[in-house]
The first five atom37 places (N, CA, C, CB, O) and aatype in JSON, in Angstrom:
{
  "aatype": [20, 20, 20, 20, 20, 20, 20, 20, 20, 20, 20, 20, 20, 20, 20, 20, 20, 20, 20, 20, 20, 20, 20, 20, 20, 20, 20, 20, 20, 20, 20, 20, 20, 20, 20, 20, 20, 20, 20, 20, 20, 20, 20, 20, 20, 20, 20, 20, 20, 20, 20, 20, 20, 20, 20, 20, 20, 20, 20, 20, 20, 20, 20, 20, 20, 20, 20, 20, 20, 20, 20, 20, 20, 20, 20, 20, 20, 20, 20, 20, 20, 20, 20, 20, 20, 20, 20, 20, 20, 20],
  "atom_mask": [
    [1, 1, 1, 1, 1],
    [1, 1, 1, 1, 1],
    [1, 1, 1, 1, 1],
    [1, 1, 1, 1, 1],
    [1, 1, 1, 1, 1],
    [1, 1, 1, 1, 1],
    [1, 1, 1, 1, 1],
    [1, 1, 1, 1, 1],
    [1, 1, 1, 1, 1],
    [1, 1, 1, 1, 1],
    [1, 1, 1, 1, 1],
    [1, 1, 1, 1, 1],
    [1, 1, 1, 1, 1],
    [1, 1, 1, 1, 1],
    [1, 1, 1, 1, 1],
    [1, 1, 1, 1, 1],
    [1, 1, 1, 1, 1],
    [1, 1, 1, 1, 1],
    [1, 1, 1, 1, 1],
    [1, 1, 1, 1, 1],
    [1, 1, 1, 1, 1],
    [1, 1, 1, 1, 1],
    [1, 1, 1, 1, 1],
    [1, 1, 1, 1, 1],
    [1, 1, 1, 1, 1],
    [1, 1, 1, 1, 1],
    [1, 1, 1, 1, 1],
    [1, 1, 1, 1, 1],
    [1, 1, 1, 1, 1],
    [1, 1, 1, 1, 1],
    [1, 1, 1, 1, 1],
    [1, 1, 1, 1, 1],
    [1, 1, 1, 1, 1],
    [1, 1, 1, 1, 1],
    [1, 1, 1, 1, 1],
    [1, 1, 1, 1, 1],
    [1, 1, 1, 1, 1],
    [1, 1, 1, 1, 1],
    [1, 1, 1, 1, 1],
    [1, 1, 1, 1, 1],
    [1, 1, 1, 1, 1],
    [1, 1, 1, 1, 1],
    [1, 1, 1, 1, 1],
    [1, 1, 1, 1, 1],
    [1, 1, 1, 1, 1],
    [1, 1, 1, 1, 1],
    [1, 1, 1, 1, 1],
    [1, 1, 1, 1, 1],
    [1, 1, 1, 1, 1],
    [1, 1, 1, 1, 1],
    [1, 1, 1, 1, 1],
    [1, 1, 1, 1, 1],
    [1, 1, 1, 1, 1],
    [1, 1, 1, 1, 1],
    [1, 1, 1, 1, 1],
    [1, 1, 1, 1, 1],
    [1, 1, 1, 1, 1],
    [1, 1, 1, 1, 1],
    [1, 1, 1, 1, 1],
    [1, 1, 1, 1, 1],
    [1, 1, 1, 1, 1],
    [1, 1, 1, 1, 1],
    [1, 1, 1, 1, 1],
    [1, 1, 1, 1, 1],
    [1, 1, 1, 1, 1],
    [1, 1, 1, 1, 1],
    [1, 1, 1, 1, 1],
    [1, 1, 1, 1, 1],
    [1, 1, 1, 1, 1],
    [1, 1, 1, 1, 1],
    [1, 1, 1, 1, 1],
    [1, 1, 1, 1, 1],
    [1, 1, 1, 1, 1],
    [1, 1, 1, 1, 1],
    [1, 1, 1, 1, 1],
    [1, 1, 1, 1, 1],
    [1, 1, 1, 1, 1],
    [1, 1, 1, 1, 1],
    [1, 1, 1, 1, 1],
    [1, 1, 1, 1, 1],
    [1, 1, 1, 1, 1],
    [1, 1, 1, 1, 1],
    [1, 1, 1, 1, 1],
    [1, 1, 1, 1, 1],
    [1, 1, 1, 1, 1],
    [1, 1, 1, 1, 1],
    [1, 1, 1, 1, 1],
    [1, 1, 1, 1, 1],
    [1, 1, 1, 1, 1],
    [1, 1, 1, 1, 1]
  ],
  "atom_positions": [
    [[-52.87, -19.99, 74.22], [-54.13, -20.67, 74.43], [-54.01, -22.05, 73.79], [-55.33, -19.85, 73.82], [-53.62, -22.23, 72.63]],
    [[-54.36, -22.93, 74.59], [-54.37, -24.79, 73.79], [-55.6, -24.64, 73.24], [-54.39, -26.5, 74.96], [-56.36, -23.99, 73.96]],
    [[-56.12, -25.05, 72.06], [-57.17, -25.37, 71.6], [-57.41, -26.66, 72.04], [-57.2, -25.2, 70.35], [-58.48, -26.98, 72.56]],
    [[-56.44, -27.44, 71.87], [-56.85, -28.98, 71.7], [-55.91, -29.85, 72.53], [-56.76, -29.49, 70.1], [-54.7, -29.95, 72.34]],
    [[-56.48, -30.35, 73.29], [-55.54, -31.58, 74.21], [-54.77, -30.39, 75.61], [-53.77, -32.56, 72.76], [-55.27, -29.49, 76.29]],
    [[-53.25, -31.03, 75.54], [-52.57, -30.2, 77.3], [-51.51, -29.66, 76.98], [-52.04, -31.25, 78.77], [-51.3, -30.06, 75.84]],
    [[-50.84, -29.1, 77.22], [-49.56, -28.55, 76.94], [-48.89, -28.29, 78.29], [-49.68, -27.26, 76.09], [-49.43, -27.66, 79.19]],
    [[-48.01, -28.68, 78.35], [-46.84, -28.4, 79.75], [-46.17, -27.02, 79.46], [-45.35, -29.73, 79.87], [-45.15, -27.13, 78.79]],
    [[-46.62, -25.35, 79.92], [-45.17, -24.76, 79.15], [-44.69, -24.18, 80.85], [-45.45, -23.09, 77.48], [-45.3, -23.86, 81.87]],
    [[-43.2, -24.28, 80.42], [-42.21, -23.87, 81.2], [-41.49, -22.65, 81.39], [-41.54, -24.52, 81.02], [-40.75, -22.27, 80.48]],
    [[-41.61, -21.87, 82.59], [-41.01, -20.73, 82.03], [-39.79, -20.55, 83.19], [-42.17, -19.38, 81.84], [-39.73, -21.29, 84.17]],
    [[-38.72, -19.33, 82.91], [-37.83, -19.66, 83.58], [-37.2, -18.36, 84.02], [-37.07, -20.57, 82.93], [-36.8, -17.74, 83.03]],
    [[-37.02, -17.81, 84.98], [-36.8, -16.18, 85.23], [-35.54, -16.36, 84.39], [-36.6, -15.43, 87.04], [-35.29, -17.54, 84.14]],
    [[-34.61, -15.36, 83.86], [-33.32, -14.67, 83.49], [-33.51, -13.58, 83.47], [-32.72, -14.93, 82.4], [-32.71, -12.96, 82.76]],
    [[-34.46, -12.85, 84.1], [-33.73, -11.01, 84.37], [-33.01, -10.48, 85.61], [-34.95, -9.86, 84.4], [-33.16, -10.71, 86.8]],
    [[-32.39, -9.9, 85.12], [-31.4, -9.68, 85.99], [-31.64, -8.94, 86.67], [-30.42, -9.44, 85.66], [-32.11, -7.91, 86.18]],
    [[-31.42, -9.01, 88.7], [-31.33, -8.38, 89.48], [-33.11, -8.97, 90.02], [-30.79, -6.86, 89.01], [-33.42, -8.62, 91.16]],
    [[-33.82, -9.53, 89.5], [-35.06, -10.42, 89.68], [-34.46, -11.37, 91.07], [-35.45, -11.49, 88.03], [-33.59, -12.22, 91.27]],
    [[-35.73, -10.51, 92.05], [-36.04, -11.6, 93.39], [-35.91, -13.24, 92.85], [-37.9, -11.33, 94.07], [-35.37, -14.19, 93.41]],
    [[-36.47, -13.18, 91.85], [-37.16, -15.14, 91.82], [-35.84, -15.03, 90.28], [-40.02, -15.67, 91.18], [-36.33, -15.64, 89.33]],
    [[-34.79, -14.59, 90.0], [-34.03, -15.19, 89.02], [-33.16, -16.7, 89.17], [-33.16, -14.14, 88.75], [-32.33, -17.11, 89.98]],
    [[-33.6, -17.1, 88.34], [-32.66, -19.15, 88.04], [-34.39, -19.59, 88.51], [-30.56, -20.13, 89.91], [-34.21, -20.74, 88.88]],
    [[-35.34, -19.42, 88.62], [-36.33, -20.22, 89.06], [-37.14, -20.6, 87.72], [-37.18, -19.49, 90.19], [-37.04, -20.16, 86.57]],
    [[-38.08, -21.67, 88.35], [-38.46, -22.26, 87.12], [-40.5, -22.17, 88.12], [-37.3, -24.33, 86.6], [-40.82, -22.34, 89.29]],
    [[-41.25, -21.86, 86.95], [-42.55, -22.58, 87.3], [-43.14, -23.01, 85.88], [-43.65, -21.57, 88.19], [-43.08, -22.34, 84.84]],
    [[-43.74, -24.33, 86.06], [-44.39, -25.42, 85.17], [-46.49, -24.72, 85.14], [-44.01, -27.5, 86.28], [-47.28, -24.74, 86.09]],
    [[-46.64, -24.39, 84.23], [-47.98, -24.36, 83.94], [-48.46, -25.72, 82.84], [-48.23, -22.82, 83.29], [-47.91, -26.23, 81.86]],
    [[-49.71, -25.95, 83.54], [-49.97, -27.13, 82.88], [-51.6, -26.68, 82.19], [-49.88, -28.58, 84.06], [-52.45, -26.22, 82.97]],
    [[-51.91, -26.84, 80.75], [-53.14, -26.04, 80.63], [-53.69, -26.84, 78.75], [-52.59, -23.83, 80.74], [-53.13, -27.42, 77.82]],
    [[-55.05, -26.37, 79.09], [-55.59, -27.16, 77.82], [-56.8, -27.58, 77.76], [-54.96, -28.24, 77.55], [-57.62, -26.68, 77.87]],
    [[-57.29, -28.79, 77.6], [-58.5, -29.47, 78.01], [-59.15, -29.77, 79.59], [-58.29, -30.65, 77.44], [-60.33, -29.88, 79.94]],
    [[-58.27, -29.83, 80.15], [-58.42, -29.75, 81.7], [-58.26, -28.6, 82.12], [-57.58, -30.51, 82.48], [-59.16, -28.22, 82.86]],
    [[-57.54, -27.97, 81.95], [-56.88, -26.11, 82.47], [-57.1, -25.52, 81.78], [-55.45, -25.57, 82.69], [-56.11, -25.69, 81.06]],
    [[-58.1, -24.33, 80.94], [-58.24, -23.56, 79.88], [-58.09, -21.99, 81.03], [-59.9, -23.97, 78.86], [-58.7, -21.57, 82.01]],
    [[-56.87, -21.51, 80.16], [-56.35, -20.02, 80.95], [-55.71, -19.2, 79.31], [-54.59, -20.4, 82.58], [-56.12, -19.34, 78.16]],
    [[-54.8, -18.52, 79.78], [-54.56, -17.44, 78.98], [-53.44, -16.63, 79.9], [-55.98, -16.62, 78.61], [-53.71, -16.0, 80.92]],
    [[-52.1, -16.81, 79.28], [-51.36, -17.03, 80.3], [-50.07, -15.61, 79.34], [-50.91, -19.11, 80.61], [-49.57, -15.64, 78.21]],
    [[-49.97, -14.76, 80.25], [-48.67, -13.05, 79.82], [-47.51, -14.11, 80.28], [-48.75, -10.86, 81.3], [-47.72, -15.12, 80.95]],
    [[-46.47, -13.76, 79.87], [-45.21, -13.63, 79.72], [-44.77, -12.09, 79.3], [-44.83, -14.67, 78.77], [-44.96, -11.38, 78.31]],
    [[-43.83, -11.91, 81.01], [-43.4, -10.67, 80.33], [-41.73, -10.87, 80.06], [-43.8, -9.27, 81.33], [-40.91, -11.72, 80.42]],
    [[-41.67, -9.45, 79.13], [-40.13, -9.66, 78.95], [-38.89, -10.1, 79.65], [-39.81, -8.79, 78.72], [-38.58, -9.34, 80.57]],
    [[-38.26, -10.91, 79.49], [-37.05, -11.61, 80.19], [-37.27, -13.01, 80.79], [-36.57, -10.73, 81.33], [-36.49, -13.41, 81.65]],
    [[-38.3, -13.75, 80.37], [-38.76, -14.91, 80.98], [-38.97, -15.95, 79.49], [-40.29, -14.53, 82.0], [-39.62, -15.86, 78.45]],
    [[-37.95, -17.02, 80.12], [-37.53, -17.93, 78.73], [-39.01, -18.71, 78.78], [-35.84, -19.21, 78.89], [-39.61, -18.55, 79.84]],
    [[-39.55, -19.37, 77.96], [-40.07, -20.54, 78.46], [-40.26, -21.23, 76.93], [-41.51, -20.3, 79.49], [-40.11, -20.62, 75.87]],
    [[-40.64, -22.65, 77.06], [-40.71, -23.12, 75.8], [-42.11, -24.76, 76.62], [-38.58, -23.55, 74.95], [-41.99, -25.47, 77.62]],
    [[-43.06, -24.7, 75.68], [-43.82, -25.86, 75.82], [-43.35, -27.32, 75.2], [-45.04, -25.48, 75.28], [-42.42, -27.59, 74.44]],
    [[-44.48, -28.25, 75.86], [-44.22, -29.65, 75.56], [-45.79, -29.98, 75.49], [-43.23, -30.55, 76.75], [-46.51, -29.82, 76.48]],
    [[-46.31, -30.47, 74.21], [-47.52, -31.44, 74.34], [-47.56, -32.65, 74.88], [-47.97, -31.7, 73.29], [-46.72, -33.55, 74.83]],
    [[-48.75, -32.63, 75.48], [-48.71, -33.51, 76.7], [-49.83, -34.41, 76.07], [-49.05, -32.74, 78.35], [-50.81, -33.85, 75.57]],
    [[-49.72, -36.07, 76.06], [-50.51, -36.89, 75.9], [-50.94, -36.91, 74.15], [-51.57, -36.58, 76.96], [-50.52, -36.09, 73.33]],
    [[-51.74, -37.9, 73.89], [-52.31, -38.13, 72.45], [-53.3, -37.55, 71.89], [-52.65, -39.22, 72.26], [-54.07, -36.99, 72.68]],
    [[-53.59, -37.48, 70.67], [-52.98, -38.04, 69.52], [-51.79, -36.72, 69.09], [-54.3, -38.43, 68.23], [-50.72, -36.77, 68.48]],
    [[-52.61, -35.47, 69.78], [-51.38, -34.19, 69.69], [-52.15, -32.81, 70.45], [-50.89, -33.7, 67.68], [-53.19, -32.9, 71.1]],
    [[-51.44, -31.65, 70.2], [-52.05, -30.72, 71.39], [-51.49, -29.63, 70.18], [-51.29, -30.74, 73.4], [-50.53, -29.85, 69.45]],
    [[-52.37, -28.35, 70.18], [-52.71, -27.39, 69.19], [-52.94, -26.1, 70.17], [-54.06, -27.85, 68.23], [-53.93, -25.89, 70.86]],
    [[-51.72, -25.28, 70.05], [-51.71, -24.25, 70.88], [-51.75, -22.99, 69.81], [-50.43, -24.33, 71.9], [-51.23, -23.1, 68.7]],
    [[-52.48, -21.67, 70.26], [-52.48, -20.54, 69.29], [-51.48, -19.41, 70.08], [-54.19, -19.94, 68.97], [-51.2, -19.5, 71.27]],
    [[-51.18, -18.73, 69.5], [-49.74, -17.54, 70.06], [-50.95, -16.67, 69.83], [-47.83, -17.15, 68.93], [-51.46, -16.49, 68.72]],
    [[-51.5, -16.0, 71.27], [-51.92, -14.27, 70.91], [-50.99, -13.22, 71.24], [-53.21, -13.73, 71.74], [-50.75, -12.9, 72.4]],
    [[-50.47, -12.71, 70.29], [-49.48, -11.33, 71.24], [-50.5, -10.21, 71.5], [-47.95, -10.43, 70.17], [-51.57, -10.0, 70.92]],
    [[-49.92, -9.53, 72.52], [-50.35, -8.27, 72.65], [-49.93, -6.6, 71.85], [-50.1, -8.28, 73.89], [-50.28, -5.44, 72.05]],
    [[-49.05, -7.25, 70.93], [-48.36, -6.27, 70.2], [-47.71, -7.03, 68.83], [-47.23, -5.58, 71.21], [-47.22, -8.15, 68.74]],
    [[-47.95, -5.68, 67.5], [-47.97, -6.44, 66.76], [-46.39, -6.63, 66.51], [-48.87, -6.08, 65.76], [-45.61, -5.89, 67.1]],
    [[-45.94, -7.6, 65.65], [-44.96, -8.5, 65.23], [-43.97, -7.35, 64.71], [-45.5, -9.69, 64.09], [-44.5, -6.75, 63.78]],
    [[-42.37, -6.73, 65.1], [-41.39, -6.32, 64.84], [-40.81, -6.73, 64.41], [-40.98, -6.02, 65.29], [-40.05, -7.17, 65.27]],
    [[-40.38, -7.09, 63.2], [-39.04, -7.84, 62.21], [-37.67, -7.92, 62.92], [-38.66, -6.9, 60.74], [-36.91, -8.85, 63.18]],
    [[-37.65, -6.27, 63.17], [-36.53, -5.67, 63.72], [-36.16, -6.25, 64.85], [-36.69, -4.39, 63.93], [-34.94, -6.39, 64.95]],
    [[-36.73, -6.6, 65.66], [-36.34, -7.02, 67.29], [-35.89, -8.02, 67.62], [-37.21, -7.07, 68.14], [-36.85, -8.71, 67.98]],
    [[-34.97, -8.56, 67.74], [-34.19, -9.56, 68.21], [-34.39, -10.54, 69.08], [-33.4, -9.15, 68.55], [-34.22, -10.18, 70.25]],
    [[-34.66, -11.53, 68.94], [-35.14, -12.95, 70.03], [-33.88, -13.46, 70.19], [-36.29, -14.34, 69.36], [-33.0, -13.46, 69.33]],
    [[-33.79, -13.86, 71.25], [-32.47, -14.73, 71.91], [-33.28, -16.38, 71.53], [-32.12, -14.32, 74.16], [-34.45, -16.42, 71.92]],
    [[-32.91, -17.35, 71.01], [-33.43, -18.87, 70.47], [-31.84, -19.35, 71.46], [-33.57, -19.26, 68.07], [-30.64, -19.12, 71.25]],
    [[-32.87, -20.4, 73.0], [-31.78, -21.39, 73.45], [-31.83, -22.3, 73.09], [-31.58, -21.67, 74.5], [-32.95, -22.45, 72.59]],
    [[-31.16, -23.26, 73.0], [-30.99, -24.84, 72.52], [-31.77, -25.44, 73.95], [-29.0, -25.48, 72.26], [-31.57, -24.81, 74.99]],
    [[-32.52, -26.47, 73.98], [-33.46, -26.79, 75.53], [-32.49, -27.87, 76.08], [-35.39, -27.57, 75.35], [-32.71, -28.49, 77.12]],
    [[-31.27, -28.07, 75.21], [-30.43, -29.32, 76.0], [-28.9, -29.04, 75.9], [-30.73, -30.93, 75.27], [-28.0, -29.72, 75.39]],
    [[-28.88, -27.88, 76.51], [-27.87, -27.3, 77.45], [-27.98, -27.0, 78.8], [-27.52, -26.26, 77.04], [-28.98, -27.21, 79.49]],
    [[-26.92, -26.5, 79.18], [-26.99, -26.4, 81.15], [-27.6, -25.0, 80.82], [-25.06, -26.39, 82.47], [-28.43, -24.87, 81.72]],
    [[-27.66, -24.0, 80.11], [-28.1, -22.75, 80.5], [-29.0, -22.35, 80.93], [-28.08, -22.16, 79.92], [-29.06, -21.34, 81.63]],
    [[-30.21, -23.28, 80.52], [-31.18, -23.27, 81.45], [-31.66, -24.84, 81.86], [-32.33, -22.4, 80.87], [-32.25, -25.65, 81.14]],
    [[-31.17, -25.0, 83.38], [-30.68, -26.54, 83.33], [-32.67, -26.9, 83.82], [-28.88, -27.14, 84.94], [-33.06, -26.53, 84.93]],
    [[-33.68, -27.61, 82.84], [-34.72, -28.08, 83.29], [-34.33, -29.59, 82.48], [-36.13, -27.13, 82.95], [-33.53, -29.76, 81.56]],
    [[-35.11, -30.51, 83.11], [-34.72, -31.87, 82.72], [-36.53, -32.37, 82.04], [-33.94, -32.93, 84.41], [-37.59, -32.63, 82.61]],
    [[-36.15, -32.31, 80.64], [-37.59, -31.9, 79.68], [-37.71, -34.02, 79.29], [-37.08, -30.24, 77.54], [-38.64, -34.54, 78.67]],
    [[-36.72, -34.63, 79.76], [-37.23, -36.44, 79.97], [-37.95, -36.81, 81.35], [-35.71, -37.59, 79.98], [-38.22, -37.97, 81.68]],
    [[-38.31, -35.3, 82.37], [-39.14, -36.0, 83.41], [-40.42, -36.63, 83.1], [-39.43, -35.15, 84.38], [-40.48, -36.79, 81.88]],
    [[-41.34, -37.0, 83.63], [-42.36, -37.4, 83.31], [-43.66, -36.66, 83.05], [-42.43, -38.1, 84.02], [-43.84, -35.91, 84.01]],
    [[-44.66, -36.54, 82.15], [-45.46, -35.93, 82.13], [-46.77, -35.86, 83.63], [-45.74, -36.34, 80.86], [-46.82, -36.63, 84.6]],
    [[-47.42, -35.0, 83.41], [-48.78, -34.55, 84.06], [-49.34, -35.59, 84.06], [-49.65, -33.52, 83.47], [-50.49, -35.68, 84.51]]
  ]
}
């Protein structure tokens, strides 16, 4: 959820054997777009605040927080997931 200002987030299929895997869709949301947006397991995505002075997003999970469980962390400027994050904003 953005509290404040826009946020661009990006998400990107990697599960495997997925109709829509290597695809990318752009949600754009905030002061103009107020949503509330699932991600389910196997879908990378990482945001970008969009515009001034800054943009204030809150994380709700649906489940509480596992120590134990392992997150995969990509670097956003590698080919692995090739999105080009110097296009231009919204």
């Amino acid at each position: 959820i953005c509290v404040f200002g826009n946020i661009k987030l990006v998400l990107y299929d990697m599960r495997k054997g997925s109709p829509t895997k290597g695809t990318f869709q752009e949600v754009c949301y905030g002061d103009d777009n107020y949503c509330l947006i699932h991600i389910p397991p196997g879908i990378a995505n990482a945001s970008q605040g969009l515009g001034a002075p800054f943009s204030i997003m809150v994380n709700v999970t649906s489940e509480p927080h596992d120590p134990k469980l392992k997150y995969r962390r990509i670097n956003p400027k590698t080919d692995e997931i090739p999105y080009d994050w110097t296009r231009g904003n919204y």
